[in-house]
N, C-alpha and C positions, 0 to 999 in steps of 0.2 A: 414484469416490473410494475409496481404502484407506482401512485404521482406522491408517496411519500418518502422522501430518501432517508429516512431513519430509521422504516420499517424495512428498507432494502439493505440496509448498513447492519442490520441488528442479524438477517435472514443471512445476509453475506458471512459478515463475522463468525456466525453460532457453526455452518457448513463448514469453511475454513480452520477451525478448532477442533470440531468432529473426525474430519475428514484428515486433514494434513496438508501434506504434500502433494493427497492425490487429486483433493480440490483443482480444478480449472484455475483459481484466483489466485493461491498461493505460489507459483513460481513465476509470474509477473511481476506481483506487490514486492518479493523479496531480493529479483533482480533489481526492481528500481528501487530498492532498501538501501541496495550496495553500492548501484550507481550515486545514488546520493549521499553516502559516506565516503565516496570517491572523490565527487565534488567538495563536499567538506572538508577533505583530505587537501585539496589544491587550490579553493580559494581561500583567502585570510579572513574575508569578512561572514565565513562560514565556518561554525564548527563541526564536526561527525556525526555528533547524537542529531542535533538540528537538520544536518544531510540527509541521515536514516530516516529520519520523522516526514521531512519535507518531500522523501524522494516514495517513500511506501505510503503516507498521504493520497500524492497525486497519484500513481498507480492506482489507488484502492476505489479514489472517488473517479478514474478513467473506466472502472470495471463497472461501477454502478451508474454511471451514466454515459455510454457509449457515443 
């Protein structure tokens, strides 16, 4: 990993699209996709798409900076 997280976000991303599913990252980011459409699902001051975003977000920036 660099000390630049765009360049690890961009190296992440491009792997993740390549790759799939079989990617390391992708069945993390997606579980916490759902967990957070979950969430949006059951709190009011939250909507789903906002869940998804906010939940595959954190997961994504938890994988690039450990």
């Amino acid at each position: 990993m660099s000390d630049n997280i765009m360049d690890d976000a961009k190296a992440e991303l491009s792997g993740m699209a390549k790759q799939g599913v079989r990617h390391p990252s992708t069945k993390p980011v997606l579980a916490a996709a759902a967990a957070g459409a979950v969430a949006g699902l059951v709190l009011p001051l939250l909507s789903i798409p906002a869940g998804i975003i906010i939940g595959a977000g954190a997961m994504f920036y938890k994988r690039l900076r450990p």
